[in-house]
Each structure stands twice: as C-alpha cells, then as structure tokens.
N, C-alpha and C positions, 0 to 999 in steps of 0.2 A: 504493500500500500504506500511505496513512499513516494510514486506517481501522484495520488494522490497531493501529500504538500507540496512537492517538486513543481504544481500548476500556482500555489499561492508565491515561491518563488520566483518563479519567472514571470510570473503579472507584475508584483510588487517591482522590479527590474523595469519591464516596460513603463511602469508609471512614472516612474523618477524620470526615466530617461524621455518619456512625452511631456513631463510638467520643464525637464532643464529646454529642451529642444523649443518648445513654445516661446519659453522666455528668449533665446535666440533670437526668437521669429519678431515676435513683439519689441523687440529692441534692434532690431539690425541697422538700424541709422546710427550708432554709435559704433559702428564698424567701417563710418566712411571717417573716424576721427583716426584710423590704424596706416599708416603708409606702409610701401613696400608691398613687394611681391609674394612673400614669402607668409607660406600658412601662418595663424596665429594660435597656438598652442596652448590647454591649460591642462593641468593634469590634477587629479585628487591624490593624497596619500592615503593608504590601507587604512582601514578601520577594520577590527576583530574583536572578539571577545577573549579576554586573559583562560591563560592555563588554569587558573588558581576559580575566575569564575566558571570554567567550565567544571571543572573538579566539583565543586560546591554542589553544582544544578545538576549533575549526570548527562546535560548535552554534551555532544560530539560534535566535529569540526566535517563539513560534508566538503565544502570547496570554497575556497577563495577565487575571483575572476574578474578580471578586467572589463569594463563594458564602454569600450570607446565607440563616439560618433565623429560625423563630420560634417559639416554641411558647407556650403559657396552660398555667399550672398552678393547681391550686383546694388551698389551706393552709389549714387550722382555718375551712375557710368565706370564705376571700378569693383572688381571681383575680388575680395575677401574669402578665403579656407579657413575656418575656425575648427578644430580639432582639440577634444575635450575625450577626457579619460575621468571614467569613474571604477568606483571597486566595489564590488558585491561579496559581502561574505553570508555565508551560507553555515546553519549548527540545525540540529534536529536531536531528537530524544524518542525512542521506544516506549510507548506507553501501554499499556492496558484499559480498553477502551470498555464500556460494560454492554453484553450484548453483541458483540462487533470482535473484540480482538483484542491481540497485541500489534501494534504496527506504530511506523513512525509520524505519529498524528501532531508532536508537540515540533512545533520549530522555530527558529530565532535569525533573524538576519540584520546586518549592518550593513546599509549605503555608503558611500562617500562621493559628494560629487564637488568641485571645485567653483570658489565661491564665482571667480568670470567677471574680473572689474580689468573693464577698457576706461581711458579718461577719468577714473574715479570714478563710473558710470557701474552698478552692478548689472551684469545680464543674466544672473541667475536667481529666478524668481521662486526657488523652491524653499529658503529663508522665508517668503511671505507667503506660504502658500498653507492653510492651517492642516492641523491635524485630522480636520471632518472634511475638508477637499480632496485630502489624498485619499483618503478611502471612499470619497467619493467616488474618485477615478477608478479606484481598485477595482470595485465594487462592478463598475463598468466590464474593464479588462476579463471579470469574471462572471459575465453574464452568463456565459456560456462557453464552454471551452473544452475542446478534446485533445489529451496530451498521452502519449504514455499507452491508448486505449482505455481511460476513463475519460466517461464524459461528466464535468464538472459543471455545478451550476449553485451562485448565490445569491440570497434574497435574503429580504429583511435585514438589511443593517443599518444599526441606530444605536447610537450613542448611550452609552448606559452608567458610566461616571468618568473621573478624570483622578488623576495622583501626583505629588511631585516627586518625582526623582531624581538621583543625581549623576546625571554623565557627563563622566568625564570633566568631572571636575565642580560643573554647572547643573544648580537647580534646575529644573525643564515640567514642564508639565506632560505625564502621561495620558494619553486620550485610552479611555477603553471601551471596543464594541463589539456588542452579538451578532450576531449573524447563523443562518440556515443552510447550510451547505447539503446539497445530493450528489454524491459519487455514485453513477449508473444504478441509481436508482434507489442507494441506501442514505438515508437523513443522519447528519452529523452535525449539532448546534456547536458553533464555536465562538470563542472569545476571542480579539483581535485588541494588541497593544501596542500604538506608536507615540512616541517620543524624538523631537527634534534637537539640535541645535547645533550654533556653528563655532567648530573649533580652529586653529591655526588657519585660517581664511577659506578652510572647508566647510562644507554646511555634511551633515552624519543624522543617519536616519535609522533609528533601530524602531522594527517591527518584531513584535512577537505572534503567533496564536497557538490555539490547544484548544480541544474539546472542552466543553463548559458542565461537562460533570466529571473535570478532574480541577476546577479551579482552585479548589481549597489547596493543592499545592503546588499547579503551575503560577498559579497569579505569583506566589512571590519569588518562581526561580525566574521569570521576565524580570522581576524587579530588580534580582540578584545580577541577570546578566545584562541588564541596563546601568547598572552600577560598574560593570568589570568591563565596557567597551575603552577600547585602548585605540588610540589613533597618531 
C-alpha cells in the first residue's frame, strides 16, 4: 500500500512546484530588471528530518530528490531562463491501520524551495500563500488520481484546528485537516498537517498525514518531526 501515500507525495511536489511557477508567471516583469544572456539560476538547500527525530517517531527516510524547473520569459522584447531547484524529502512509517492493515499509511515530507529575489523584488509567492490554499491546491491535485494502479480520490477537506510549533528554530503555526480518502474503493479518513516558514532565504514546507484513528499518537510524532526538520 505504499502507492497509496506515494500519490499524497507526488501531488504535495506538484503543488509547491505550481504555486512557485505561478509566482514566476505573475511577476515576470521583474525579469526585464536581469541583463545578460545567461540563464538566471536559484537553487534551494536540503531540508530533512534529523536522525535523532526520526529515531524518536519510528519514520524512515524513503528518498531525498531534486525537483528543478525552468521556464523563458520574453520582457520588452528580451528572453530571460530562470532555473530554480527545489528539494523534496520524503519519510513514511508502517502502521496498523484497524480493519485494513498494516501498510505505510503514516508519512512526512519536507519542501525546500528558494526564496527568488531579482531587484529586491521576491518572485516567490509560496511565503504568502496560507496554509488553507495549499491544501487547497492539494486537494485539487487529488481529485482524482491513478498512480501505482490505485485509483485515489479526496473529498471533504476542512480545516479542523491549528498549533504552534517550532521549526527550525521558529515558532510557525500548524494548520491541521480531515479529509476522506478512497483507494479503489476502500475509505481511509485522514489527518493532514502543514506548517510553513522561511529559513536562510529558503521558504520549507513540512506536510505530514496518517489515518485519523491513529491520531492519538501520530499527531505528536508530526509535531516531533516538525521540530527535528534541519535545513
């Protein structure tokens, strides 16, 4: 079943990467302030979760991966290459799900995508973009979706509290929401946790979820390994 989360990862991935891209698009007039021929480059540093926080939660480390784009944009008649590197890490945990299983239902990821100031101008808008918009998007990305040979599908999601925690140094507020997930045809209610903020001129985005009748002790390994993200 680890197809199954393997589809919240790779949406979660697309989202960042459609909410940085837009900002792009919506600011490309400040790419006719850049001269020269030569692409304009920004790149994210790693974000993960510590040894010591994994240790503590029982997640495991699934993959680390680069998620560069590029795009050309044409200003007053000059063609700008902006090229941007983000990092996605990737942790999950084997649970016991009641009725269903054991399988890797609980999992954890960290963003990094580069904050993107031309002229003192920021073009990336994922710092402004709240915690109930990205899962807005998500939520989108996940309307429908076949991966792996399961067909994924989510509804109902809404907001159901918030917490402060501290990454990486900085208090952040945690958005937390329910949601209804059907994997070919079997219902799995889950809890969904993001937390923003921006570090060393990065913006870092940890998502957690897990089945929501196991909250009583994933909610505080999310919190555990929102506290042990290292970048």
């Amino acid at each position: 079943m680890r197809h199954y989360l393997a589809v919240f990862m790779t949406s979660i991935r697309r989202v960042a990467v459609t909410v940085v891209l837009a900002g792009l698009l919506m600011t490309s007039g400040c790419l006719g302030l850049v001269t020269g021929d030569q692409p304009t480059s920004f790149a994210a540093s790693q974000a993960t979760v510590s040894q010591n926080g994994l240790s503590n939660t029982g997640f495991q480390h699934v993959d680390t991966q680069s998620v560069p784009f590029n795009r050309t944009f044409t200003v007053a008649g000059q063609t700008r290459t902006v090229n941007v590197t983000n990092w996605l890490s990737i942790y999950d945990q084997s649970v016991n799900v009641s009725g269903v299983g054991t399988y890797q239902a609980a999992g954890f990821v960290v963003f990094s995508t580069p904050g993107v100031q031309l002229a003192g101008q920021s073009l990336n808008p994922i710092g402004h973009v709240s915690n109930e918009q990205l899962v807005t998007q998500l939520q989108s990305q996940l309307g429908s979706v076949n991966t792996g040979g399961y067909d994924v599908n989510v509804r109902n999601v809404h907001q159901v509290g918030a917490e402060n925690v501290t990454m990486l140094g900085k208090r952040t507020k945690m958005s937390e929401f329910a949601a209804t997930t059907t994997v070919n045809g079997q219902q799995v209610d889950v809890y969904l946790h993001v937390a923003k903020v921006k570090h060393d001129g990065d913006y870092v985005v940890a998502v957690g979820v897990y089945p929501q009748n196991l909250s009583s002790v994933e909610h505080q390994r999310v919190v555990t390994l929102a506290n042990s993200v290292q970048h």
